[in-house]
N, C-alpha and C positions, 0 to 999 in steps of 0.2 A: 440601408434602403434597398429595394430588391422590387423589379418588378413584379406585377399579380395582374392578371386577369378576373373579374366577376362575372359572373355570370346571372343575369335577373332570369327567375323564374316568369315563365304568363306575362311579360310585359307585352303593351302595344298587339293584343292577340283579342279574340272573344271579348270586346267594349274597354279592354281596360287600355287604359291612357296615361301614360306615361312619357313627358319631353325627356330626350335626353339631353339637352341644352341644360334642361332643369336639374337633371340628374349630373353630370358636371360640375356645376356650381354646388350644390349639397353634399357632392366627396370632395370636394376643395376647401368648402368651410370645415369638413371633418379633419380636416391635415393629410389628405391623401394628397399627394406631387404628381403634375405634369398627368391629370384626367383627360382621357378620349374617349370616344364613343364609336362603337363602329355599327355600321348598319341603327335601323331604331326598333331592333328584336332584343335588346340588353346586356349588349355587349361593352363591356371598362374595361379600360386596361389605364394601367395607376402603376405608381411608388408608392410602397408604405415600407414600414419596418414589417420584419412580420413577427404579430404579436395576437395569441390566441384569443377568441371571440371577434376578431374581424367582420366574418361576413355578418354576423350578427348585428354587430355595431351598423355596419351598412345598411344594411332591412331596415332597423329600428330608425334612421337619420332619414330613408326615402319615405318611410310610413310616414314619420311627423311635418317631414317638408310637403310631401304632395298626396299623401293620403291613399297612399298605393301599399298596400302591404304584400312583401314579396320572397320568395326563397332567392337566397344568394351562397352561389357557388364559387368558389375560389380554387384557382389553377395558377402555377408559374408556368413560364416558358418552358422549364423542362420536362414538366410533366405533360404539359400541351403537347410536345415535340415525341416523349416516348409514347403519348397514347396515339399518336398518329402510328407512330413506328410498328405498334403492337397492332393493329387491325387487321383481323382474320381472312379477311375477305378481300379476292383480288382487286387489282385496278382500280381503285376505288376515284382516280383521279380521272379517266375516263366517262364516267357517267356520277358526278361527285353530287347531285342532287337526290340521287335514289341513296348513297349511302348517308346513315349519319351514327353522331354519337350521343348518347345519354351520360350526362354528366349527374354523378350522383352524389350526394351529399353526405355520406357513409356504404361503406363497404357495403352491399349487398347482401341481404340473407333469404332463404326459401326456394323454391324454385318456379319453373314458368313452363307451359307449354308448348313446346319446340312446335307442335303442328296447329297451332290457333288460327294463324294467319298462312295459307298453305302457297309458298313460294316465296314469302317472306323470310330471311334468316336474321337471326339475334345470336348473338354471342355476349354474355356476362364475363368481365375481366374486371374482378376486385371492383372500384369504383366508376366503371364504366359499362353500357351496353352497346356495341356495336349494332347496328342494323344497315342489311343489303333489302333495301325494299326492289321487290321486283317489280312494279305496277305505279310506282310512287306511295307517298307517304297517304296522301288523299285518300287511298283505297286498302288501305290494309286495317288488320284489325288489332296490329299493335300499337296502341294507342300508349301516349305516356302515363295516362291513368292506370291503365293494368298493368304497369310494367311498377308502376309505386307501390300498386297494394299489391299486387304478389310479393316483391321482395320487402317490402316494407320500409323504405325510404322517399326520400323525396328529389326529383331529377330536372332538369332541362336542357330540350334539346336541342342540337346544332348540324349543320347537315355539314357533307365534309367541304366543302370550297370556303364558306365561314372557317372551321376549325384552322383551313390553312392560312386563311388571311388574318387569324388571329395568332399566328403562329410567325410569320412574319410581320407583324406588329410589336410582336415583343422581342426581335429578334436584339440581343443585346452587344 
């Protein structure tokens, strides 16, 4: 058994509705150990074995309990811990609302316009996007949508004071 992070795409965002009370309880009947939730943007942190098709099984268990169909991303602690480590971009602990990260759900492919959003910085690392927004997230025009279809996966995102508090959450 081995802790894991999920990650719900679009949960509790733009009408969609999702308890995570409810969300809870439907990885506990799955056989996931010791489920919490943090914040109610779709954040779990669980016990499981780890054993491939996971986040899937996940999706597929919150679809049929509450009728929410959702991308779910999976992260351990230590991968949490080095993508914080790796982040390109100073101080990010200082103004941790303007930085975040794009968790993506396969490696990255194609590429993206460094000048779309002009004072905004992105950095692509393997299955992560860094972003330094300079104005906030509200205002910029990297939106998580054109950060999917440009590289062609699917992502959600976490600003960095979440990442850290998910990060001492799983701390083992």
């Amino acid at each position: 058994m081995s802790t894991q992070v999920a990650l719900l795409r679009g949960v509790n965002v733009g009408g969609v509705k999702l308890p995570m009370a409810g969300v809870r309880v439907s990885l506990s009947e799955l056989g996931l150990e010791d489920v919490s939730t943090y914040v109610q943007s779709g954040n779990v942190v669980f016990r499981a074995p780890a054993v491939k098709g996971l986040a899937e099984r996940i999706a597929k268990r919150i679809e049929a309990d509450h009728g929410v169909r959702c991308t779910v991303i999976l992260r351990t602690p230590q991968e949490l811990r080095a993508i914080a480590k790796a982040n390109p971009f100073p101080d990010p602990d200082r103004e941790p609302t303007r930085h975040h990260v794009v968790f993506l759900d396969a490696k990255a492919k194609g590429e993206l316009d460094p000048e779309r959003s002009p004072g905004d910085e992105f950095a692509v690392k393997g299955r992560e996007i860094y972003i330094r927004y300079a104005s906030g997230a509200g205002r910029s025009k990297l939106s998580l949508q054109w950060f999917e279809k440009g590289l062609g996966v699917k992502g959600t995102a976490r600003n960095w004071r979440t990442l850290l508090k998910l990060i001492e959450l799983t701390n083992e």
